[in-house]
C-alpha positions in Angstrom: -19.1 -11.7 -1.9 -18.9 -7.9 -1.4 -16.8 -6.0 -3.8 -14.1 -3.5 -2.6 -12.4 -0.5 -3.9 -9.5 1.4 -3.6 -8.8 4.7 -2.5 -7.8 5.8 -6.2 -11.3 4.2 -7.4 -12.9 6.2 -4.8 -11.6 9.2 -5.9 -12.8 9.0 -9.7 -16.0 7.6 -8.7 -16.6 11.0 -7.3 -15.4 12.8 -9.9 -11.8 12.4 -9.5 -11.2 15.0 -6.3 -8.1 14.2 -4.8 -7.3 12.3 -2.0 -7.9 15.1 0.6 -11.2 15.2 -0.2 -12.2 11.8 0.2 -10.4 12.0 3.6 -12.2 15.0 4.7 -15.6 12.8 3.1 -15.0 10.2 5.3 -14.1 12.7 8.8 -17.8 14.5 8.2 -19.2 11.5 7.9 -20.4 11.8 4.3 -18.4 8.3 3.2 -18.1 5.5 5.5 -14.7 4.6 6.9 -12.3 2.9 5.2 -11.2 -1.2 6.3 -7.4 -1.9 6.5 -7.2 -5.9 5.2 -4.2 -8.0 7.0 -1.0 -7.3 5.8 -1.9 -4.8 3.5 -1.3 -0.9 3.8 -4.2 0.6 1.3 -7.6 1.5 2.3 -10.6 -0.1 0.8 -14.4 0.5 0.8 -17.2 -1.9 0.0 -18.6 -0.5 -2.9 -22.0 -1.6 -1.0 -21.3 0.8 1.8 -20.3 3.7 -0.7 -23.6 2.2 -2.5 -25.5 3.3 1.1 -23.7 6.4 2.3 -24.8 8.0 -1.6 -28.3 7.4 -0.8 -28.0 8.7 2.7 -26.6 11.9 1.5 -29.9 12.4 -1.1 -32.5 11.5 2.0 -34.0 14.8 1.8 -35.0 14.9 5.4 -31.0 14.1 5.8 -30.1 17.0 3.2 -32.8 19.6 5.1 -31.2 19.3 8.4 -27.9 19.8 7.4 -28.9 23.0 4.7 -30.6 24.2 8.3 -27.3 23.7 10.4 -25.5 25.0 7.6 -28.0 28.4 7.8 -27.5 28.3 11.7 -23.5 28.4 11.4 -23.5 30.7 9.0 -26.1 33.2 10.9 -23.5 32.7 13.6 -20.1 33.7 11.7 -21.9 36.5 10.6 -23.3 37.8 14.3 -19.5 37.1 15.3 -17.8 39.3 12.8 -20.3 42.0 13.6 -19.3 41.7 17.0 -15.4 42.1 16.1 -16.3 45.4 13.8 -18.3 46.7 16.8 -15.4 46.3 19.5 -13.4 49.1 20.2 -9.9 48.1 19.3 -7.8 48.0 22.5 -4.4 50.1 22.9 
């Protein structure tokens, strides 16, 4: 039998961020989504699923791409605010 945990468990297993965070975790894909049981209004994980979306996130072939993409967006804020210095403001 698989082992759940709560939202609030959640939270101090990674470090005790707030509940935000692990929402935002879990819309970027970084913690797998949460299962609603019958009847009841909380959010659990299975601690094996949090088990496998930790590994996932220290593949470094998984942690490479997304330090490249990172690079890539920022290279691309940066060329956009250039371009918004270098437009001449119109009256």
């Amino acid at each position: 039998m698989s082992s759940y945990s709560r939202k609030h468990q959640v939270r101090a297993r990674y470090g005790g961020v707030c509940d935000k965070t692990i929402d935002n975790y879990v819309k970027r894909g970084r913690l797998p989504p949460p299962k609603y049981f019958k009847g009841c209004p909380f959010p659990f994980w299975g601690d094996d699923e949090l088990d496998a979306a930790d590994a996932a996130a220290l593949d470094p072939t998984r942690t490479e791409a997304l330090r490249t993409r990172m690079t890539e967006l920022g290279a691309i804020g940066v060329e956009k605010k250039r371009e918004r210095r270098t437009k001449e403001p119109t009256v």
